[in-house]
C-alpha atoms as one frame of an Amber mdcrd trajectory, in Angstrom:
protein
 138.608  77.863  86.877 136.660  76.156  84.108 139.155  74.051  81.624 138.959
  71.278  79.194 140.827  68.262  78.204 142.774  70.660  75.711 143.814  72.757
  78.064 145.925  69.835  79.736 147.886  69.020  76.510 150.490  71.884  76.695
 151.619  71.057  80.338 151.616  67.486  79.458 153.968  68.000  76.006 155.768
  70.823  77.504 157.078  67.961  80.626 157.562  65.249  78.081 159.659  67.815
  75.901 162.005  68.632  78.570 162.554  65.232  79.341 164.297  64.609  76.227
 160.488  63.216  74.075 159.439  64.137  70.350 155.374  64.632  71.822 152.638
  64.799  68.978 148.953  65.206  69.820 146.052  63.042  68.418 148.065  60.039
  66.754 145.617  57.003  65.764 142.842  58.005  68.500 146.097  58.474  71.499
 145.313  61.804  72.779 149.285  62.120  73.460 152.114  59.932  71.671 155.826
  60.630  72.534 159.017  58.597  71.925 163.035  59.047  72.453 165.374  58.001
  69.686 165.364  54.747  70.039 163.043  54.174  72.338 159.570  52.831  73.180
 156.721  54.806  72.493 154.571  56.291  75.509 151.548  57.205  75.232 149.787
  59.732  77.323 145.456  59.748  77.729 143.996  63.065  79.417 141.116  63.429
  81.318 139.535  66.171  83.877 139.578  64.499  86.930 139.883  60.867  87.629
 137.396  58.778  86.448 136.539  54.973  84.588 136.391  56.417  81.427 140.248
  57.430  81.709 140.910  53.840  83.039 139.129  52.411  80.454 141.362  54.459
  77.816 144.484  53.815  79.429 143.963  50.197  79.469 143.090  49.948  76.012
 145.967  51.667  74.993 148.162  49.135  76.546 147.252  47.181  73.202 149.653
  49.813  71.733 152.379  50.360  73.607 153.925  49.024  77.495 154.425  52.704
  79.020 150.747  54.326  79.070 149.716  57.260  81.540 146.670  58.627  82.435
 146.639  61.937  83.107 143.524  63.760  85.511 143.783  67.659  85.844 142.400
  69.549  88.579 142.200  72.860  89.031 142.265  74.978  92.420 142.059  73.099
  95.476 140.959  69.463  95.257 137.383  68.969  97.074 137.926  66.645 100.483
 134.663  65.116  98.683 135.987  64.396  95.999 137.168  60.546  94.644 140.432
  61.600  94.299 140.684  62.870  97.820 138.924  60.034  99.452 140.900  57.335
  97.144 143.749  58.618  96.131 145.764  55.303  97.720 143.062  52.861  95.989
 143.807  54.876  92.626 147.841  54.298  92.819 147.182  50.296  93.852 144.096
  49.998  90.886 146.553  52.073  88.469 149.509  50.110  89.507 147.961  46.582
  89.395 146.967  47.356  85.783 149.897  48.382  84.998 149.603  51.946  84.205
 151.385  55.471  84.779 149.597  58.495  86.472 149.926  61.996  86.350 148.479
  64.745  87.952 147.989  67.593  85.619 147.149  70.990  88.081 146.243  73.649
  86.190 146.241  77.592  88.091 144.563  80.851  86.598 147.483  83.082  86.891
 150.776  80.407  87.417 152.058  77.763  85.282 149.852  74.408  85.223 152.350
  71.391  87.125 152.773  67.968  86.336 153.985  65.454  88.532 154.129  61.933
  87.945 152.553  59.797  91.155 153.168  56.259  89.303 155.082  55.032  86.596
 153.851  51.988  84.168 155.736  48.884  85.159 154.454  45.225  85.398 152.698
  44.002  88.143 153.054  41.549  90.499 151.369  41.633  93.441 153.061  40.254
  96.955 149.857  38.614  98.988 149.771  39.639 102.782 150.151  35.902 103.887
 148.953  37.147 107.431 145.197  38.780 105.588 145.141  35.540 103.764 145.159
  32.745 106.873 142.612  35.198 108.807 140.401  34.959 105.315 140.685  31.356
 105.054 140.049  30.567 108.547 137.002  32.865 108.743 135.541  30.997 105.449
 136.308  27.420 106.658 134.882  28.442 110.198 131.327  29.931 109.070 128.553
  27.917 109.059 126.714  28.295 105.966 125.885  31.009 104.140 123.796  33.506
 106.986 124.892  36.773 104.884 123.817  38.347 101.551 126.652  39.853  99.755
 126.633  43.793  99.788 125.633  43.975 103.937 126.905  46.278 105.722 129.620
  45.247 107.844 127.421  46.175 111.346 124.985  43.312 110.082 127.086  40.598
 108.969 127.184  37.451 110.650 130.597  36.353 111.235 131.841  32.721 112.499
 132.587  35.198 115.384 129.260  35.668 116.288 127.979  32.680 115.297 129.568
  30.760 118.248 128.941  33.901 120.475 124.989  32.750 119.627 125.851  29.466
 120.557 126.789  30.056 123.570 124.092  32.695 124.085 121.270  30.251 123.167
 121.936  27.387 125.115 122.420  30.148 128.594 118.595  31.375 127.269 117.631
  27.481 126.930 119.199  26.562 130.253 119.917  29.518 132.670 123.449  30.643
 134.246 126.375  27.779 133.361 129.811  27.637 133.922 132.036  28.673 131.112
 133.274  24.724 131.131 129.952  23.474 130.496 128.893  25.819 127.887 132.472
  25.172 126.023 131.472  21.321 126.435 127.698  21.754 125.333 128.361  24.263
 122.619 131.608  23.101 121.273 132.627  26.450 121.213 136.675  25.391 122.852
 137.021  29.134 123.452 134.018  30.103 125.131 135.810  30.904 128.214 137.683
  33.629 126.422 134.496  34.536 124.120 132.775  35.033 127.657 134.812  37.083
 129.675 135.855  39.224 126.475 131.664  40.085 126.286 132.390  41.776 122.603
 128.886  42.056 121.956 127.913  42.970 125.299 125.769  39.915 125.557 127.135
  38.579 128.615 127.346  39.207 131.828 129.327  37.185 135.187 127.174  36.204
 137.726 129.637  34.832 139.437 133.143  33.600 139.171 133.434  31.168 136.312
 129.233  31.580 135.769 127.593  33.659 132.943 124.149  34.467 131.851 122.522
  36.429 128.888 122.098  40.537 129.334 118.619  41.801 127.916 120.872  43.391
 125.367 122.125  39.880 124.497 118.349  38.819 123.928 117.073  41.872 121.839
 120.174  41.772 119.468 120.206  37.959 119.058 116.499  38.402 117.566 118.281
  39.891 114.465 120.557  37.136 114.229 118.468  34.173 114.617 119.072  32.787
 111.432 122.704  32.309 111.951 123.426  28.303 112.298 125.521  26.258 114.201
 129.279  27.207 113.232 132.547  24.986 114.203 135.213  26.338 116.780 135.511
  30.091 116.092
């Protein structure tokens, strides 16, 4: 079904009107403008699909009046390809954390189009995960440098992590088979015991109890990470 933006003002007027709103298309640039007697006005911006340029709208309107709502029609069945699909919780958070309303405006061949509101415009105020927040600090206060160019994919970064895993996997290349208590005291690496036996990288390997030694998968992969530098307890 091929529509336009116009075709998602009737649905969108017809749901304001039975919820009590005068709606009036068009008013100063606002694609939608309704208000109750005495109250606020809302405005309304429609778009096919969701995209920036509907963001960007609805955010500028919020120069005019508190309660603004995007609207993004669809028709049919929404493509599992599509942004909507694939970021449909992002889109609430974004829309919320700006401070804006969404609709969904679905529109059908045969059947009445439905709207249904997924967020309404209220202020917000965002509640940090405390727990996200320790793990980020500790991560940036434990990393040695800078070994990482922002934009990496996650498979190549170089994390405090790995940087004491290299540590450790250096000096065994250096020196030969140690015990876990004298790479911990040559590396500084306090949990090397536990970085050892837990082998996330699949560099390591027991030669015997309490003794480890680097796998030949340990040496190939460290090759890409040879730039990483010394890094503090992990």
């Amino acid at each position: 079904m091929v529509f336009d933006e116009t075709d998602l003002y009737l649905p969108v007027k017809t749901f304001l009107e039975a919820r009590g709103y005068d709606v009036k298309a068009e008013v100063n640039t606002c694609d939608v403008v309704a208000q109750k007697a005495d109250s606020p006005l809302v405005i309304v911006e429609l778009k096919k699909g969701f995209n920036l340029d509907l963001l960007i709208q609805g955010v500028e309107r919020l120069g005019l009046a508190d309660d603004v709502y995007i609207a993004a029609g669809f028709s049919g069945k929404i493509a599992k390809g599509s942004i909507w699909h694939k970021r449909r919780r992002g889109i609430l958070k974004l829309c919320r954390r700006l401070g804006l309303g969404l609709m969904m405006v679905r529109l059908y061949p045969t059947t009445e189009a439905k709207v249904e509101v997924l967020l309404d415009p209220i202020p917000y105020r965002p509640r940090k995960n405390s727990k996200k927040a320790a793990r980020l600090s500790k991560e940036f206060a434990a990393r040695a440098g800078d070994p990482n160019t922002g934009g990496m994919t996650r498979g190549k970064i170089v994390t405090a992590y790995r940087q004491a895993a290299m540590r450790c996997a250096n000096l065994l290349v250096n020196s030969g088979p140690m015990r876990a208590k004298d790479i911990r005291d040559q590396t500084g690496v306090v949990k090397a015991a536990i970085l050892l036996r837990n082998n996330h990288y699949g560099w390591f390997e027991r030669i015997e109890r309490g003794v480890y030694g680097v796998t030949e998968q340990g040496l190939s992969e460290m090759a890409l990470f040879a730039q990483a530098e010394e890094s503090p307890e992990p």
